[in-house]
C-alpha atoms as a printed R data frame, in Angstrom:
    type eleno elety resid chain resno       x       y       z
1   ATOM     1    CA   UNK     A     1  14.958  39.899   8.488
2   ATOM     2    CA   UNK     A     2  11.333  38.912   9.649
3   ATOM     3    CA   UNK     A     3   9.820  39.314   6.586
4   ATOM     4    CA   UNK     A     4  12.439  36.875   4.881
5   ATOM     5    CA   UNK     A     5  12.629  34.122   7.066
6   ATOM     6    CA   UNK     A     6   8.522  34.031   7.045
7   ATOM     7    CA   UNK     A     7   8.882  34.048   3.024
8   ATOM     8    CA   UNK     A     8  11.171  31.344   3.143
9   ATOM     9    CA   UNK     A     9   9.000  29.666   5.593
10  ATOM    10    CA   UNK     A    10   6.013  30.118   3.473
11  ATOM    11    CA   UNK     A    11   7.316  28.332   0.323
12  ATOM    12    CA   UNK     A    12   8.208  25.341   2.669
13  ATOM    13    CA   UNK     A    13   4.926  24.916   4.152
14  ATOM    14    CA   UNK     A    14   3.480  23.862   0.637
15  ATOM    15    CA   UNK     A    15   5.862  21.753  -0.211
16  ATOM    16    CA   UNK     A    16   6.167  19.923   3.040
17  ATOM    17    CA   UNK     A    17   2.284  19.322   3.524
18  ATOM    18    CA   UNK     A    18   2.829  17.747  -0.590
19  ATOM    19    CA   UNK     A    19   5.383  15.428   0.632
20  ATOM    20    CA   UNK     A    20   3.886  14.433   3.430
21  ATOM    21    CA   UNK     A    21   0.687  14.118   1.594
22  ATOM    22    CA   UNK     A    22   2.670  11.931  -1.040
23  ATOM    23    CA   UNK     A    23   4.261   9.910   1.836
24  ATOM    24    CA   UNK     A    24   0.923   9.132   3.792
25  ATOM    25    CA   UNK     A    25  -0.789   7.846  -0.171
26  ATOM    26    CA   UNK     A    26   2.563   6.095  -0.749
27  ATOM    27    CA   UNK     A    27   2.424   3.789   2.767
28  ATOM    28    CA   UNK     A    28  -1.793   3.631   1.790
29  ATOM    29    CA   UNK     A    29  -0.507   2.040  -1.369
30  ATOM    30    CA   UNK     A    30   1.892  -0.239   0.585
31  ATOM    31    CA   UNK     A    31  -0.574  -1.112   2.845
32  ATOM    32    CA   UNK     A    32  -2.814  -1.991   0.084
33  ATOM    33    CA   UNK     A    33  -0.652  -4.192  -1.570
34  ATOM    34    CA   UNK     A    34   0.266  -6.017   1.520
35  ATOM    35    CA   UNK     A    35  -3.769  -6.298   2.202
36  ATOM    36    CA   UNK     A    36  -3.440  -4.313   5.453
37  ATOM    37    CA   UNK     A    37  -4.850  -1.438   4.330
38  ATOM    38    CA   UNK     A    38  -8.506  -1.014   7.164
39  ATOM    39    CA   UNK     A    39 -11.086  -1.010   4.696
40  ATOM    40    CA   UNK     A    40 -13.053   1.832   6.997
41  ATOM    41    CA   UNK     A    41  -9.959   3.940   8.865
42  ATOM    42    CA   UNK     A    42 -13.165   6.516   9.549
43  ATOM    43    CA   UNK     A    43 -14.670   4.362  11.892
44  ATOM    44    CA   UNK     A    44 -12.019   4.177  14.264
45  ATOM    45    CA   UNK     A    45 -12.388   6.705  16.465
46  ATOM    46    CA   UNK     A    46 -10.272   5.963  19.823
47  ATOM    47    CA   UNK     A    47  -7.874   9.131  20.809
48  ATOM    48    CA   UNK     A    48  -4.348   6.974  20.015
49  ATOM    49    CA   UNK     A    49  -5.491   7.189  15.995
50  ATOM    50    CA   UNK     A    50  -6.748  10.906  16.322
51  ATOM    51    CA   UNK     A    51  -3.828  13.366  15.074
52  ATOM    52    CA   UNK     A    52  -0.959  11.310  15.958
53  ATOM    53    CA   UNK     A    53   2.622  10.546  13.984
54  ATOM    54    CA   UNK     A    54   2.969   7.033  15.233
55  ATOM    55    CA   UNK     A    55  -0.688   5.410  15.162
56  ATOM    56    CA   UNK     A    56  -2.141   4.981  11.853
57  ATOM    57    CA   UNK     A    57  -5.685   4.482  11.465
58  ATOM    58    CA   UNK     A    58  -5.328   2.857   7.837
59  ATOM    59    CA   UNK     A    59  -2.806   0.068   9.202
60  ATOM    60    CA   UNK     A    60  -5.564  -2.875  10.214
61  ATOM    61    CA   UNK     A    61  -2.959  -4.962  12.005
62  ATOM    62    CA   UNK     A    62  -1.699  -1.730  14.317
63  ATOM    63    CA   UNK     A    63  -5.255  -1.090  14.850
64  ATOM    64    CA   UNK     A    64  -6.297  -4.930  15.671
65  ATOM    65    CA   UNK     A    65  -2.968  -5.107  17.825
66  ATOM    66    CA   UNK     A    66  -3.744  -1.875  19.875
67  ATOM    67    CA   UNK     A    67  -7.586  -3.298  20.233
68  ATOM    68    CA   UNK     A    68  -6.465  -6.726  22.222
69  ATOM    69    CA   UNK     A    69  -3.886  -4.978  24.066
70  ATOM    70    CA   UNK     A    70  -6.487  -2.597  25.271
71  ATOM    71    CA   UNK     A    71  -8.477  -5.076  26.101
72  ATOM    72    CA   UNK     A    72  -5.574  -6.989  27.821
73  ATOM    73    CA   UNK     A    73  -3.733  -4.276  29.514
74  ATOM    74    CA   UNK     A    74  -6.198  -2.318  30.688
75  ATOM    75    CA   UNK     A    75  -8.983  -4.627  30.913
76  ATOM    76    CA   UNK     A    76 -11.543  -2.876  28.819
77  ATOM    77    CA   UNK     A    77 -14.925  -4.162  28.224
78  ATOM    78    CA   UNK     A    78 -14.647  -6.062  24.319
79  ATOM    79    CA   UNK     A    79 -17.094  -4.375  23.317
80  ATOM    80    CA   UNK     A    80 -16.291  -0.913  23.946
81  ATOM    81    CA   UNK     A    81 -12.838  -1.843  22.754
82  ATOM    82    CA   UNK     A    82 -13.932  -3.069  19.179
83  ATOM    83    CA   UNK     A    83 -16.243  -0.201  18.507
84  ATOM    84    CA   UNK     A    84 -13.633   2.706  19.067
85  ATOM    85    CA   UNK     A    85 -11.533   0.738  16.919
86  ATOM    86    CA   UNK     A    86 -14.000   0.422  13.900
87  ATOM    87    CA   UNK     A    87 -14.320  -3.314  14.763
88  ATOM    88    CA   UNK     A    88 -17.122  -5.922  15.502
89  ATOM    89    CA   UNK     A    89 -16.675  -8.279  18.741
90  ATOM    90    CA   UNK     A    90 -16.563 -10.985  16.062
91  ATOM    91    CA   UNK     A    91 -13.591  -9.458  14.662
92  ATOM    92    CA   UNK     A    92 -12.080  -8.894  17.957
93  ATOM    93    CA   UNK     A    93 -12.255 -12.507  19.096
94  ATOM    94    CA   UNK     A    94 -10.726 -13.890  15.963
95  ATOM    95    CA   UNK     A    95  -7.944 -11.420  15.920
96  ATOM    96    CA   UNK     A    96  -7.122 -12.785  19.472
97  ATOM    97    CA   UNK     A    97  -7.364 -16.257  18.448
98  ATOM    98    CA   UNK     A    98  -5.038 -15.106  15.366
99  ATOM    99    CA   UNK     A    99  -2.670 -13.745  18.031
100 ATOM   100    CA   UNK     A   100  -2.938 -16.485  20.254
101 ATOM   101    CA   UNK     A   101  -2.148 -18.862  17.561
102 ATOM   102    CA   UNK     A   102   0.282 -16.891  15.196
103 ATOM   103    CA   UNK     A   103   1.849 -13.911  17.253
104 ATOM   104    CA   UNK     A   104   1.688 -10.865  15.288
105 ATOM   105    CA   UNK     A   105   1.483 -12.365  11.817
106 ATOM   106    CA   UNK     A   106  -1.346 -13.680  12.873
107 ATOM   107    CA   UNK     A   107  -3.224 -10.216  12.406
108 ATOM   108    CA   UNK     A   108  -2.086  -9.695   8.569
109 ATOM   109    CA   UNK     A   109  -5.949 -10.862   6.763
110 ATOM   110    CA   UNK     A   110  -5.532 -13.826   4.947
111 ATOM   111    CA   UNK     A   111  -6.677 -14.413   1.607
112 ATOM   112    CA   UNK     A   112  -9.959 -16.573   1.817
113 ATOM   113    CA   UNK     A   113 -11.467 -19.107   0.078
114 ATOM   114    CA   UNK     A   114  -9.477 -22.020  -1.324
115 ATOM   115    CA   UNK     A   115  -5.779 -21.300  -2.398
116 ATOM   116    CA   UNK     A   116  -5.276 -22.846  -5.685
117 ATOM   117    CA   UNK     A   117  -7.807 -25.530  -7.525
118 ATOM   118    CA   UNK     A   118  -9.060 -28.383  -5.289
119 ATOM   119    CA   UNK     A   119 -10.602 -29.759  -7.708
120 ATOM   120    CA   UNK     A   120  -8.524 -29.956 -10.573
121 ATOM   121    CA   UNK     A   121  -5.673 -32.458  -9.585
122 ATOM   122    CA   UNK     A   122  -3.020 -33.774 -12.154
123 ATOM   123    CA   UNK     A   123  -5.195 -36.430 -13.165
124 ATOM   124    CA   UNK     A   124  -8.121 -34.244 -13.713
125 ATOM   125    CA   UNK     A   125  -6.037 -31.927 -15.657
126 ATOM   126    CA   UNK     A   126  -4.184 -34.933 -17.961
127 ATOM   127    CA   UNK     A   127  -7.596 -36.266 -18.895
128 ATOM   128    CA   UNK     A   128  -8.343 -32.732 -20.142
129 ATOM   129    CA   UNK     A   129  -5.464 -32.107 -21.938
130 ATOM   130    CA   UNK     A   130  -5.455 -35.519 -23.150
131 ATOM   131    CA   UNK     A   131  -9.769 -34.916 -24.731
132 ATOM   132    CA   UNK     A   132  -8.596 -31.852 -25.937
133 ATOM   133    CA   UNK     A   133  -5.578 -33.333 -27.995
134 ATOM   134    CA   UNK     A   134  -8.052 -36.050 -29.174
135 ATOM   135    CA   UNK     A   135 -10.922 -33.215 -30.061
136 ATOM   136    CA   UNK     A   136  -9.745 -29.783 -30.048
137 ATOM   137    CA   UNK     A   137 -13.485 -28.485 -30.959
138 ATOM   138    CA   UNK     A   138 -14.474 -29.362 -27.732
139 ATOM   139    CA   UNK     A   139 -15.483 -26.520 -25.421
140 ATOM   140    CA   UNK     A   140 -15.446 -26.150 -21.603
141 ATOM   141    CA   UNK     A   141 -18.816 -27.048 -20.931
142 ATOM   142    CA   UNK     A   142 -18.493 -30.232 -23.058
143 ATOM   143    CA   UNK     A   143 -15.141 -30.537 -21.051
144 ATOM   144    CA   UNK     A   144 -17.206 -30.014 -17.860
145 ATOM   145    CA   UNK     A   145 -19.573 -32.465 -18.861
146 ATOM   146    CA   UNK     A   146 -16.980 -35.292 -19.525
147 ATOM   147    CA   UNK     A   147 -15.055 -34.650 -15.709
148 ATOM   148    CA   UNK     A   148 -18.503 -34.770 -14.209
149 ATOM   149    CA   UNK     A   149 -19.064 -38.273 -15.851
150 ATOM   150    CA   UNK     A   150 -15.889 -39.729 -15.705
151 ATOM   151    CA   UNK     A   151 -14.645 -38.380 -12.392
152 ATOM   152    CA   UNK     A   152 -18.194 -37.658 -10.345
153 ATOM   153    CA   UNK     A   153 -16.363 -34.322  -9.478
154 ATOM   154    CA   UNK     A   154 -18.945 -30.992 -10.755
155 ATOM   155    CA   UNK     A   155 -16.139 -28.353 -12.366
156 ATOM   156    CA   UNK     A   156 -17.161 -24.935 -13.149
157 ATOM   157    CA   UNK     A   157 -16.445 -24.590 -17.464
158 ATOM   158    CA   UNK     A   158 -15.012 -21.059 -16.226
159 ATOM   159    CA   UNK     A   159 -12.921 -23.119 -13.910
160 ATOM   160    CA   UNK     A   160 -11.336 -25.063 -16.708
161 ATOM   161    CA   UNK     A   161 -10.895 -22.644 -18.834
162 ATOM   162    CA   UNK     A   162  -8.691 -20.664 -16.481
163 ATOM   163    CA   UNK     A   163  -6.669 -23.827 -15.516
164 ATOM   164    CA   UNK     A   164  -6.007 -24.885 -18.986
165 ATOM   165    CA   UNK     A   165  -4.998 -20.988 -19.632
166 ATOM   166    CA   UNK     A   166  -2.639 -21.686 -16.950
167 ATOM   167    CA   UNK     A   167  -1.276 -24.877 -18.439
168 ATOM   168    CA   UNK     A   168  -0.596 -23.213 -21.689
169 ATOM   169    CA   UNK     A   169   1.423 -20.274 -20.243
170 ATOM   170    CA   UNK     A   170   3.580 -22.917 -18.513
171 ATOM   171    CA   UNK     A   171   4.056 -24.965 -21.429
């Protein structure tokens, strides 16, 4: 009877390590996609992230959270705080100002940099569309040449190139 219920037991050890191998690379993925995954879950190395169900060492915004809370709640020393959880004091003090400001969506990264073209408005754009309809043989670097002349604004060719990609695929 022994021997049996260890056999069965055997077969399911496999096959629940796989699917919680296949769960733990699916929420990676998720986290990935939602740009939470911690770009270095080695470096965190404080004991609530060591072998535990709940806290997950590849979820930056759990990690950031449980960082100013330490700090908070048990009055930690910042720096002691940030390096058990992978984390510069830099990092640390703009996560709490992201708190601060935002509440918890405040510690989901943002994308940086500029969000869309700055510097190709609607009337940047027209006069492209307009000197390409007049002279289709013109390139982006000509096309570059003619913004920086007529609207004092310096435009990447690449920059063009992508926007006027854009403005075919909506047209």
């Amino acid at each position: 009877m022994y021997i049996i219920h260890f056999t069965v037991i055997s077969r399911l050890i496999p096959e629940v390590v796989m699917s919680t191998e296949k769960q733990n690379e699916e929420k990676r993925q998720t986290l990935r996609q939602q740009g939470t995954l911690n770009p270095r879950p080695q470096a965190v190395t404080h004991e609530l992230f060591q072998e535990s169900d709940f806290f997950d060492r590849n979820d930056l915004v759990q990690v950031k959270y449980e960082m100013l809370r330490q700090v908070q709640s048990e009055s930690r020393p910042v720096s002691q705080s940030a390096k058990a959880f992978g984390l510069s004091r830099p990092s640390f003090y703009q996560a709490q100002a992201a708190l601060a400001q935002a509440g918890l969506a405040g510690l989901v990264p943002q994308k940086r940099g500029p969000k869309e073209g700055h510097k190709l408005t609607a009337a940047v754009m027209e006069f492209l569309l307009a000197a390409r309809a007049k002279e289709p043989s013109l390139n982006t670097q000509q096309l570059a040449e003619m913004v920086a002349q007529n609207f004092q604004l310096r435009v990447h060719p690449r920059s063009i190139e992508r926007q006027l990609r854009r403005e075919k695929k909506r047209r």
